[in-house]
mmCIF file of the C-alpha atoms, coordinates in Angstrom:
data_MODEL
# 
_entry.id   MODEL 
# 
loop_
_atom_site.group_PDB 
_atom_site.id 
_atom_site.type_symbol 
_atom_site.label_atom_id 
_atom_site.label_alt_id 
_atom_site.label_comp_id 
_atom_site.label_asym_id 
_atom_site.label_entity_id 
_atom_site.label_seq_id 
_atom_site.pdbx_PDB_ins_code 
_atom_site.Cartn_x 
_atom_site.Cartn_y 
_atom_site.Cartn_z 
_atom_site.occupancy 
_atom_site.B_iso_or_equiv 
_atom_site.pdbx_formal_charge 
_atom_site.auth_seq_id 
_atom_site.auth_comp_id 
_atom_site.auth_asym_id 
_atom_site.auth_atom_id 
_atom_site.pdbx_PDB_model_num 
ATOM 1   C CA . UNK A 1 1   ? 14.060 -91.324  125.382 1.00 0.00 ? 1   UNK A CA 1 
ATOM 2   C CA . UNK A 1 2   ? 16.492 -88.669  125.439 1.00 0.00 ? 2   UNK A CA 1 
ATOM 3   C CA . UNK A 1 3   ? 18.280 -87.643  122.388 1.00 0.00 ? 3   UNK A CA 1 
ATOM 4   C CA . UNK A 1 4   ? 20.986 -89.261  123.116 1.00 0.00 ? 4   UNK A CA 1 
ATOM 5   C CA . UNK A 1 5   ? 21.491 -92.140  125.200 1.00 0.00 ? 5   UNK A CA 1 
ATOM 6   C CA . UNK A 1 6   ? 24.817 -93.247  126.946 1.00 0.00 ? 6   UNK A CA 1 
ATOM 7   C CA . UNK A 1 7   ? 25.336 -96.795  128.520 1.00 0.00 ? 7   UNK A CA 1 
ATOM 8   C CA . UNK A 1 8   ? 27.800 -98.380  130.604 1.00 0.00 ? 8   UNK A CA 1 
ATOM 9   C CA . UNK A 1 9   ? 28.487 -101.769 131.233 1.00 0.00 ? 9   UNK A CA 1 
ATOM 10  C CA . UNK A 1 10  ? 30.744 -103.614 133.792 1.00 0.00 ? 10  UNK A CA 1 
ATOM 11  C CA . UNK A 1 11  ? 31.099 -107.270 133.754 1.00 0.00 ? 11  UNK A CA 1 
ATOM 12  C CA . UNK A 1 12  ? 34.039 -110.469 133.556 1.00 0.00 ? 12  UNK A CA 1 
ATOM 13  C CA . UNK A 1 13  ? 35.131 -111.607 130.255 1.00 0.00 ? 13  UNK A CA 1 
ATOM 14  C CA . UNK A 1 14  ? 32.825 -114.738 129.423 1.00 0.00 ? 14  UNK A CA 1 
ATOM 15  C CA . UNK A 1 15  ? 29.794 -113.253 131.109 1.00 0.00 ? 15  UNK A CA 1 
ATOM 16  C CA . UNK A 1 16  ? 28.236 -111.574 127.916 1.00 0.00 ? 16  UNK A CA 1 
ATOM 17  C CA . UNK A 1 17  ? 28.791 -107.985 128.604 1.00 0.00 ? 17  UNK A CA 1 
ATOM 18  C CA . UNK A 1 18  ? 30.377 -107.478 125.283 1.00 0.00 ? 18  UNK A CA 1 
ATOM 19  C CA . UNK A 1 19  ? 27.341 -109.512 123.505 1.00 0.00 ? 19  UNK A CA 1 
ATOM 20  C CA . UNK A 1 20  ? 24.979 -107.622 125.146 1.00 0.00 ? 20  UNK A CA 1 
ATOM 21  C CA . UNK A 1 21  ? 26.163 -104.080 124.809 1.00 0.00 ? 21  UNK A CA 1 
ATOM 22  C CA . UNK A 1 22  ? 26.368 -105.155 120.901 1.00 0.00 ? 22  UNK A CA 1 
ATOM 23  C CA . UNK A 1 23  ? 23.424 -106.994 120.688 1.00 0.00 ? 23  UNK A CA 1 
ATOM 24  C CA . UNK A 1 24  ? 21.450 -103.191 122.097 1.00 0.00 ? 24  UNK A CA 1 
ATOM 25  C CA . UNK A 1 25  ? 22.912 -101.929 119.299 1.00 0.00 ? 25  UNK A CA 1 
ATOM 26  C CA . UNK A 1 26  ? 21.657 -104.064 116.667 1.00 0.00 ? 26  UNK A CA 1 
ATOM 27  C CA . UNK A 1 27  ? 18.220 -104.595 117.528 1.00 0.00 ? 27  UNK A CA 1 
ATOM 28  C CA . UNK A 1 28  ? 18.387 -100.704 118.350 1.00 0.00 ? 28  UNK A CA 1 
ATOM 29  C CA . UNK A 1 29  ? 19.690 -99.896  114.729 1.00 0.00 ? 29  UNK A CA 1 
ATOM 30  C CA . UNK A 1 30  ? 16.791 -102.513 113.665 1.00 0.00 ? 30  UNK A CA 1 
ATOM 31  C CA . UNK A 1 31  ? 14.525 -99.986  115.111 1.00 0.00 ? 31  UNK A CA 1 
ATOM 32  C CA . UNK A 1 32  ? 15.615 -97.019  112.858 1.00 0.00 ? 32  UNK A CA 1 
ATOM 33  C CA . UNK A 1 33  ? 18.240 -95.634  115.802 1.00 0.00 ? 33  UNK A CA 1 
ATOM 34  C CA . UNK A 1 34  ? 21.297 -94.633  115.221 1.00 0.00 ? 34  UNK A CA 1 
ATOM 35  C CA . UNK A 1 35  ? 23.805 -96.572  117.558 1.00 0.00 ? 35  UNK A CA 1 
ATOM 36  C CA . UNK A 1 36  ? 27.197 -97.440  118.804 1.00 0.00 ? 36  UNK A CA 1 
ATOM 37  C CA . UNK A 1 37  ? 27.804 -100.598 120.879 1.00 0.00 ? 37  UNK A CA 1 
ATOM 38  C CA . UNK A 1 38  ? 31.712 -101.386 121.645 1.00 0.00 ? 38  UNK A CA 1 
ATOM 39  C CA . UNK A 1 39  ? 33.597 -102.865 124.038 1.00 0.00 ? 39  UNK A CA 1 
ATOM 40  C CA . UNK A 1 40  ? 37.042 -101.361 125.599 1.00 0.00 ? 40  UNK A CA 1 
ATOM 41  C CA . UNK A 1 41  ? 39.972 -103.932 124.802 1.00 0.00 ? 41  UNK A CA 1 
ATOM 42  C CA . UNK A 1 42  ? 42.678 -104.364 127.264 1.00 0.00 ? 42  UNK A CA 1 
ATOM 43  C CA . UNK A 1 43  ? 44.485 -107.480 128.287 1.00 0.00 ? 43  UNK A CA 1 
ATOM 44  C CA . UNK A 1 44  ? 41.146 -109.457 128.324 1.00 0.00 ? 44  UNK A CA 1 
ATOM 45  C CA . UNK A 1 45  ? 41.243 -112.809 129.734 1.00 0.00 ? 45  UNK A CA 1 
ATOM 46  C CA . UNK A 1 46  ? 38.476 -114.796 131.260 1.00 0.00 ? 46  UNK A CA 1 
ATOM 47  C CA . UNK A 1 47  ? 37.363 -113.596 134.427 1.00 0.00 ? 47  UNK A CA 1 
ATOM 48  C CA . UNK A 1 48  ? 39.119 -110.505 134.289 1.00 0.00 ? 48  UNK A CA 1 
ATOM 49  C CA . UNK A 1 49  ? 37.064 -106.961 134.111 1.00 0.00 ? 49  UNK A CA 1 
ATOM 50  C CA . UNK A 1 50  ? 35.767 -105.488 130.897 1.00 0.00 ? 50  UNK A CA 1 
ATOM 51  C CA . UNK A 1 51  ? 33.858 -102.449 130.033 1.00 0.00 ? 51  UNK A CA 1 
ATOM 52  C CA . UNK A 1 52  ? 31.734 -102.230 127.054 1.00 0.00 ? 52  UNK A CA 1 
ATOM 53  C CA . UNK A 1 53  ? 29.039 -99.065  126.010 1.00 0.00 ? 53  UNK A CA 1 
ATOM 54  C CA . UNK A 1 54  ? 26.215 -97.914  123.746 1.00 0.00 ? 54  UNK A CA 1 
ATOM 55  C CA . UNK A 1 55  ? 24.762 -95.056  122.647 1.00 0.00 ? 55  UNK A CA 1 
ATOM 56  C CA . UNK A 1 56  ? 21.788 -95.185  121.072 1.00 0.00 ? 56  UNK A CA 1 
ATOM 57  C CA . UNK A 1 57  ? 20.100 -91.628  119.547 1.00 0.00 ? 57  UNK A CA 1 
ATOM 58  C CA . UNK A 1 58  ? 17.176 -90.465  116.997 1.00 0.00 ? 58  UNK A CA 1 
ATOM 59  C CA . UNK A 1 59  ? 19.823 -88.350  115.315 1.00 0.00 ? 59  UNK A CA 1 
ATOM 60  C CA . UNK A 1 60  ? 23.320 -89.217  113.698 1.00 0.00 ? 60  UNK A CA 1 
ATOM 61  C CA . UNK A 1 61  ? 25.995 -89.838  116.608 1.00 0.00 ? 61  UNK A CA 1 
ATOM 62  C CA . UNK A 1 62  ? 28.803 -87.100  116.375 1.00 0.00 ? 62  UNK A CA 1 
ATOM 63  C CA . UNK A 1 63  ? 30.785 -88.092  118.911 1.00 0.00 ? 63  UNK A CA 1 
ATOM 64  C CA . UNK A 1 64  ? 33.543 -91.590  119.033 1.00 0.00 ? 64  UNK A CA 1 
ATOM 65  C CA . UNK A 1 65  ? 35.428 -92.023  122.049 1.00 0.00 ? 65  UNK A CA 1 
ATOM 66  C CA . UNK A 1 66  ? 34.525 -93.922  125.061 1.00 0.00 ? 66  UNK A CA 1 
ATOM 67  C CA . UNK A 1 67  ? 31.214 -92.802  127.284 1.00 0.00 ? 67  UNK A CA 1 
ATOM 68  C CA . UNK A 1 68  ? 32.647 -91.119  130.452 1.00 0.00 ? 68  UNK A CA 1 
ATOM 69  C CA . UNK A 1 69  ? 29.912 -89.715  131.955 1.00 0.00 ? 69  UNK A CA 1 
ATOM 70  C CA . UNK A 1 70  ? 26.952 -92.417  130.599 1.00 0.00 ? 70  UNK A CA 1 
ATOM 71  C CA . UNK A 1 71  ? 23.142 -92.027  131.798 1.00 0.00 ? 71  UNK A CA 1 
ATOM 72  C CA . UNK A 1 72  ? 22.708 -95.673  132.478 1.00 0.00 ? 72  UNK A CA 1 
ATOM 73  C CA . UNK A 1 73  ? 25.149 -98.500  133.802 1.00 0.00 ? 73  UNK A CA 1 
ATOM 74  C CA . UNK A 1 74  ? 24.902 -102.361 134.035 1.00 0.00 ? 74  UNK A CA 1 
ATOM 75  C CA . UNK A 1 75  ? 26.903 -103.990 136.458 1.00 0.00 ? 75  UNK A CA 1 
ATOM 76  C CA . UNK A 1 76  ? 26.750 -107.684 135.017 1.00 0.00 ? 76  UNK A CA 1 
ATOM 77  C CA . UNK A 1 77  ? 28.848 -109.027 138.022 1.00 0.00 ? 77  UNK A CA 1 
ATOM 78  C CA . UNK A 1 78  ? 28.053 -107.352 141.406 1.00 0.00 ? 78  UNK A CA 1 
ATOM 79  C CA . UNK A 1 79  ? 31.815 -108.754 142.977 1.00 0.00 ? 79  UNK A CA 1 
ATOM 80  C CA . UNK A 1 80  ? 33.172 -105.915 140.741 1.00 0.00 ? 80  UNK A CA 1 
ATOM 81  C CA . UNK A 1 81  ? 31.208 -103.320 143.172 1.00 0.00 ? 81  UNK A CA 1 
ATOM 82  C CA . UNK A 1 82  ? 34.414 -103.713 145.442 1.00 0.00 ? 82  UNK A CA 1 
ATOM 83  C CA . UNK A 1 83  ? 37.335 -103.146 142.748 1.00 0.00 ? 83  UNK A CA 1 
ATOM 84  C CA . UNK A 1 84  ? 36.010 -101.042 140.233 1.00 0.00 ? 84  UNK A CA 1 
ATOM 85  C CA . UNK A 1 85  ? 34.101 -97.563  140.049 1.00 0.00 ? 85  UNK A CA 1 
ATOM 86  C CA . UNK A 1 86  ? 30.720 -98.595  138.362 1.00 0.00 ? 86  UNK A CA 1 
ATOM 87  C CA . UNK A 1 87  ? 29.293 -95.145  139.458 1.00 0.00 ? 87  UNK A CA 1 
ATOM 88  C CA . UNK A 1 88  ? 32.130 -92.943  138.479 1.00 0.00 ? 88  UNK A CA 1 
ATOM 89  C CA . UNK A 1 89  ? 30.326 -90.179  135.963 1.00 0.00 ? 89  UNK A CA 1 
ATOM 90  C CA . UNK A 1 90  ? 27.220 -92.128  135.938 1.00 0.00 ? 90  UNK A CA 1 
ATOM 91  C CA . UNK A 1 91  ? 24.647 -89.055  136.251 1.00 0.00 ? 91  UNK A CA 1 
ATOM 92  C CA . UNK A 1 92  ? 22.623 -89.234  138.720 1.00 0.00 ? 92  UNK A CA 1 
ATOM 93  C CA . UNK A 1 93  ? 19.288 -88.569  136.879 1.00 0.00 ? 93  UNK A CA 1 
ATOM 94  C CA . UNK A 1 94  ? 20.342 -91.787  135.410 1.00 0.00 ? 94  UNK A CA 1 
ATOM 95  C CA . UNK A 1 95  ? 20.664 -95.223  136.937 1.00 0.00 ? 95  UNK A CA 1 
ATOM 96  C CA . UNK A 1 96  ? 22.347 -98.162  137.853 1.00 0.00 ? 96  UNK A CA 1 
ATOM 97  C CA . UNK A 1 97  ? 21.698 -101.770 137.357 1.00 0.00 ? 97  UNK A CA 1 
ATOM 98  C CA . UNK A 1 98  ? 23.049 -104.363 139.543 1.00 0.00 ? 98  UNK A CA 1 
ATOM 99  C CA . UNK A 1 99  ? 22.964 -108.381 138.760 1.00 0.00 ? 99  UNK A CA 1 
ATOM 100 C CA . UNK A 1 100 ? 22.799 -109.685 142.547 1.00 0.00 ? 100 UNK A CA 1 
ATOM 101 C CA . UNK A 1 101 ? 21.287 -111.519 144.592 1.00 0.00 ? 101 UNK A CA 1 
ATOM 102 C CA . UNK A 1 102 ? 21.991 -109.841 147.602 1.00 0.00 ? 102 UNK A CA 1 
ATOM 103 C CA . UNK A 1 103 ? 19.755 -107.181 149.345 1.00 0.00 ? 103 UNK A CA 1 
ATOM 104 C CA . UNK A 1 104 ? 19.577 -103.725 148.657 1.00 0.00 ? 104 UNK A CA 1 
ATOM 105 C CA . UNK A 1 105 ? 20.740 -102.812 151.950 1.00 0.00 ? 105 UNK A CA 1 
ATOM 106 C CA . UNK A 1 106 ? 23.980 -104.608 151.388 1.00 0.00 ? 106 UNK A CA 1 
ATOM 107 C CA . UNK A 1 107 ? 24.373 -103.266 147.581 1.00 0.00 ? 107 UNK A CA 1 
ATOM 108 C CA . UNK A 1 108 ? 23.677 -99.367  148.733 1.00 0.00 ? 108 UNK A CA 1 
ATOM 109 C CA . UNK A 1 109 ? 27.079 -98.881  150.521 1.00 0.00 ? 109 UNK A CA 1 
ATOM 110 C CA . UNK A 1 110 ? 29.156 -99.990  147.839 1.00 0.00 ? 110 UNK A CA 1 
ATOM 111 C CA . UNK A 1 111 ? 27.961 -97.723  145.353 1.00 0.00 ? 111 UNK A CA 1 
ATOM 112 C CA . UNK A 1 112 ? 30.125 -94.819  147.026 1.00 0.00 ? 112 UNK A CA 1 
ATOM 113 C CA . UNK A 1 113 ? 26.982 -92.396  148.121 1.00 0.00 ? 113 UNK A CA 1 
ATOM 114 C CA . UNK A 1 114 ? 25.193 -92.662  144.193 1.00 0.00 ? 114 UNK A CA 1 
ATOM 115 C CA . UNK A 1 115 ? 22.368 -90.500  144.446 1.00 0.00 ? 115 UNK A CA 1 
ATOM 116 C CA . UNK A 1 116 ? 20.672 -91.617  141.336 1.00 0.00 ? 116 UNK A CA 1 
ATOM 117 C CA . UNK A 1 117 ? 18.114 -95.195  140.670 1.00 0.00 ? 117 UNK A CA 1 
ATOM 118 C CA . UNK A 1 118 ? 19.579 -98.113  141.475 1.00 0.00 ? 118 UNK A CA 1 
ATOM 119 C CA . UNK A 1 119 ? 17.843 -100.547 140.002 1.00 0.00 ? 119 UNK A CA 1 
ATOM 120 C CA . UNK A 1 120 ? 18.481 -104.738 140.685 1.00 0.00 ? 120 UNK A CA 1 
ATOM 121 C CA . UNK A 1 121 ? 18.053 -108.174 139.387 1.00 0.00 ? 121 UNK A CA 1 
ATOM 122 C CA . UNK A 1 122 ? 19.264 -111.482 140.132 1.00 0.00 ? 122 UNK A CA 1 
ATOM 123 C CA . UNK A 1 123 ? 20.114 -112.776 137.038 1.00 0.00 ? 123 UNK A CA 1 
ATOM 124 C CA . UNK A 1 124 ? 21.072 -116.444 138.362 1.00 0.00 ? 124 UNK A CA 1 
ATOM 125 C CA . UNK A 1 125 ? 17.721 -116.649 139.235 1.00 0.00 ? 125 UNK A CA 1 
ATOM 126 C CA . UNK A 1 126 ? 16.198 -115.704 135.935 1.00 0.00 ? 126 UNK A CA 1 
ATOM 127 C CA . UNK A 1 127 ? 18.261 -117.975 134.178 1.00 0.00 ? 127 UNK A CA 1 
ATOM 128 C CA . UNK A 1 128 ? 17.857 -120.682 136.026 1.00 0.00 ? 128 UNK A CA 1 
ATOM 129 C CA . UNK A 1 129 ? 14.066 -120.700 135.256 1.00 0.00 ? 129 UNK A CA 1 
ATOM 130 C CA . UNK A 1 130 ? 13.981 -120.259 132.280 1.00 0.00 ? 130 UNK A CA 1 
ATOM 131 C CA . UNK A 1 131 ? 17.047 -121.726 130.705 1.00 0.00 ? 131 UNK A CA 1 
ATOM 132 C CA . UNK A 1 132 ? 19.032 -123.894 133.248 1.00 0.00 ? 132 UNK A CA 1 
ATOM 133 C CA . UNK A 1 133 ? 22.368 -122.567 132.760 1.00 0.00 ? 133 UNK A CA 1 
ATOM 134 C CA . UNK A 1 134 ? 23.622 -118.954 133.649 1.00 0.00 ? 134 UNK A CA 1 
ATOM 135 C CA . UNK A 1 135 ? 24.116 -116.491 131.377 1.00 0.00 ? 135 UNK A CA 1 
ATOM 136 C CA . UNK A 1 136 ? 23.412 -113.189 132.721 1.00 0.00 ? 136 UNK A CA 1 
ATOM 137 C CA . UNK A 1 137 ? 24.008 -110.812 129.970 1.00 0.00 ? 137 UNK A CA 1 
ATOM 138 C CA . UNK A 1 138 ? 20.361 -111.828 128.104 1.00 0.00 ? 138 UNK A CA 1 
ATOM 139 C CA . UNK A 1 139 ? 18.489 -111.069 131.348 1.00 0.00 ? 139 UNK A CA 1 
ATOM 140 C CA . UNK A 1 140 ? 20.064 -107.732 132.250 1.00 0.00 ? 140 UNK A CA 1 
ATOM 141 C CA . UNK A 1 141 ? 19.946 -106.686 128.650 1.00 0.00 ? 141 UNK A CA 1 
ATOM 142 C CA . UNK A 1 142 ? 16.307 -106.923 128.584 1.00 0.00 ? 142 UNK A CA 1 
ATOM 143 C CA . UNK A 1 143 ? 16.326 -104.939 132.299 1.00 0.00 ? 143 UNK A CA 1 
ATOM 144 C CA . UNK A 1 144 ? 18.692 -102.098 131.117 1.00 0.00 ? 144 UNK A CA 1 
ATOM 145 C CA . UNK A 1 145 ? 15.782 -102.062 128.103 1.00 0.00 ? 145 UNK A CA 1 
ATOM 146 C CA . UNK A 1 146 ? 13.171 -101.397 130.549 1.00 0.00 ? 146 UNK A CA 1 
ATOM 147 C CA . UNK A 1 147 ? 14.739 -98.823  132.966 1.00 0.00 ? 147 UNK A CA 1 
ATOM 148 C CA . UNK A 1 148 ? 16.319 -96.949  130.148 1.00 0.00 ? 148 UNK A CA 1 
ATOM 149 C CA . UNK A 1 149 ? 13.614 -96.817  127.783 1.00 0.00 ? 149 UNK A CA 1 
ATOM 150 C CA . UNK A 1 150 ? 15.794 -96.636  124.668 1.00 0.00 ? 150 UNK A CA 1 
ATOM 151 C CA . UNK A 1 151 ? 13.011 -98.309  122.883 1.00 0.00 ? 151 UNK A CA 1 
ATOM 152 C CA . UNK A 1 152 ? 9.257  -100.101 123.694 1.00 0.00 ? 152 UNK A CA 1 
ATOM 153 C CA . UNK A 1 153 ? 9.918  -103.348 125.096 1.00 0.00 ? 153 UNK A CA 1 
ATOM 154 C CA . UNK A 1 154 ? 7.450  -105.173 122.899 1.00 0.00 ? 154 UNK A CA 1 
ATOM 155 C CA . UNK A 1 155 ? 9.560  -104.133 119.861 1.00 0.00 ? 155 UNK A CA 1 
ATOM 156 C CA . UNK A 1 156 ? 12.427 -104.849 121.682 1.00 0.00 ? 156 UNK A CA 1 
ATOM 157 C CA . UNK A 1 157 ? 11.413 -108.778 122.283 1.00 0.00 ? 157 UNK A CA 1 
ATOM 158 C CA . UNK A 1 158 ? 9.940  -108.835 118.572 1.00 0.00 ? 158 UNK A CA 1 
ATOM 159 C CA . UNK A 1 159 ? 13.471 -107.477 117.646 1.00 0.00 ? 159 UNK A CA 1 
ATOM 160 C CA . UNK A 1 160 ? 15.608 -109.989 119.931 1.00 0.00 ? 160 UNK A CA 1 
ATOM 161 C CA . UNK A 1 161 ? 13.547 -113.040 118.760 1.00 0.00 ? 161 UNK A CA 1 
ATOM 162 C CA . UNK A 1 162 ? 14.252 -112.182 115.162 1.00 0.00 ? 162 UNK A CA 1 
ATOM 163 C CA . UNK A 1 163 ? 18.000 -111.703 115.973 1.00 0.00 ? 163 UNK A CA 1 
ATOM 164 C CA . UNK A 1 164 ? 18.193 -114.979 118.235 1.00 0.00 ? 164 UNK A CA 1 
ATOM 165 C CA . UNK A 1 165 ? 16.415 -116.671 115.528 1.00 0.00 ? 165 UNK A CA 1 
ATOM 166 C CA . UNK A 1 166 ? 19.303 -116.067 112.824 1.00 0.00 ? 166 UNK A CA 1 
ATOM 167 C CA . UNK A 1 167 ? 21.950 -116.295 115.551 1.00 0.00 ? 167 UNK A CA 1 
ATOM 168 C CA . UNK A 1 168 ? 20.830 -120.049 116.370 1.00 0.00 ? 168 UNK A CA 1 
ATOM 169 C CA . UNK A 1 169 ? 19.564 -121.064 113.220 1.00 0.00 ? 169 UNK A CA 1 
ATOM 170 C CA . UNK A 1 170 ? 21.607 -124.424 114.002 1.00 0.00 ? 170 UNK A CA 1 
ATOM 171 C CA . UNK A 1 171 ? 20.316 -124.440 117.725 1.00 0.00 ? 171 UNK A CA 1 
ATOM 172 C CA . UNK A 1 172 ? 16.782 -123.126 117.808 1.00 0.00 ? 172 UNK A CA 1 
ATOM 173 C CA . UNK A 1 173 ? 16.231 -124.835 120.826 1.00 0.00 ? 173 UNK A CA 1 
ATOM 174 C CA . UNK A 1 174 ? 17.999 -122.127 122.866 1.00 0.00 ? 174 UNK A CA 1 
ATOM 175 C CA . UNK A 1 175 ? 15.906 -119.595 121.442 1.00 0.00 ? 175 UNK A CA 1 
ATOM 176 C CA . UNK A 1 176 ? 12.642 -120.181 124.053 1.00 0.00 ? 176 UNK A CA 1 
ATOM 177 C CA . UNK A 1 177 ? 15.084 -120.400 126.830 1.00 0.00 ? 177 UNK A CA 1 
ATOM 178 C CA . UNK A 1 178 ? 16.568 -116.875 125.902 1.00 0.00 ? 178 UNK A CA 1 
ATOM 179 C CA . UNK A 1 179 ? 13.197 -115.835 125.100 1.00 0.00 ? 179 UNK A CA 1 
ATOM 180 C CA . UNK A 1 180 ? 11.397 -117.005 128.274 1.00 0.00 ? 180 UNK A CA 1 
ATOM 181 C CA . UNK A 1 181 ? 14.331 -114.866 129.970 1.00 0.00 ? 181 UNK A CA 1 
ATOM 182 C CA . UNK A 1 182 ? 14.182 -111.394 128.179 1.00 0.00 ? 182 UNK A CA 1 
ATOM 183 C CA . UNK A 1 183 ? 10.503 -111.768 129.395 1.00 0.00 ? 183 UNK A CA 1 
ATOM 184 C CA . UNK A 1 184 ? 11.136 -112.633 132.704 1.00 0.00 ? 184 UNK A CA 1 
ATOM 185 C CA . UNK A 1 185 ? 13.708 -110.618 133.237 1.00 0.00 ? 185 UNK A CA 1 
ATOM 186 C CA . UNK A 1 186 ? 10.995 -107.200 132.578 1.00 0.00 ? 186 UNK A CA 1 
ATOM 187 C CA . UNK A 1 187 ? 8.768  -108.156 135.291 1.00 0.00 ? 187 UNK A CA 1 
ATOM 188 C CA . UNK A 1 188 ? 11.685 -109.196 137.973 1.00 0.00 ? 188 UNK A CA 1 
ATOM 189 C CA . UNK A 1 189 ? 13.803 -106.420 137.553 1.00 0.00 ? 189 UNK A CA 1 
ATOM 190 C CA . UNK A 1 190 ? 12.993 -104.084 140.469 1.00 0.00 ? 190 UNK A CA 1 
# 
């Protein structure tokens, strides 16, 4: 991992983008990093775009403004590829991940020319399998884990089961259905 490590992500409000971006911070910060997950707060309603980022390092964080010109992005909902940016600043010796289900050949063009990884998943999928209903943020969490490498993805699923565990303390059935799809989500992510 670099030093310092600068993510992106691009989803709807009520698709988890938020929650995910903050749940990389905690288990990251459970890991001995220091981190910053937050989202950007405009007129949020549900549906409508939001943009939330982490940055995850080995040393103290210096810096507190919004990530402009991040290493990684997550694109939690590809029908934003056609009204917002999702590459501007991204570097390209970073990458991109897309939720879709459509091919790569169909994903490439709306990216406007990004030279860097693009990396994709179909989240529906993933949930579907393993927990019935769709919640794309804990799949693509676990994916942005993997191509970023901000930390092992062993300790990363010891880490999330740990903070599911507490989260649904009063639901712990939900916990092998989020589990089943952080693990699934590392070996479909391509």
């Amino acid at each position: 991992m670099a030093a310092l490590t600068e993510i992106r992500w691009h989803g709807r409000g009520g698709q988890g983008a938020k929650t995910a971006a903050l749940l990389l911070a905690d288990v990251a910060f459970n890991t001995g990093k220091h981190v910053q997950g937050f989202p950007e707060y405009g007129p949020e309603r549900m549906g409508a775009p939001i943009t939330a980022y982490d940055r995850i390092s080995d040393t103290e964080i210096r810096v507190h403004s919004n990530i402009y010109e991040p290493d990684y992005v997550a694109v939690v909902d590809d029908t934003l590829l056609h009204s917002v940016d999702v590459t501007k600043g991204l570097k390209s010796t970073g990458a991109i991940l897309i939720n879709t289900e459509k091919k790569r050949e169909e994903i490439l063009p709306l990216l406007g020319g990004y030279q860097g990884a693009v990396y994709m998943l179909n989240a529906h999928d993933v949930c579907m399998k393993t927990m019935g209903k769709y919640f794309p943020n804990t799949p693509m969490l676990a994916a942005m884990v993997k191509i970023s490498g901000v930390m092992d993805t062993e300790v990363f699923l010891k880490e999330m089961e740990e903070s599911l565990a507490h989260k649904f303390a009063k639901k712990p059935e939900v916990l092998a259905g989020n589990m089943a799809a952080l693990k699934l989500a590392l070996t479909e992510v391509e």
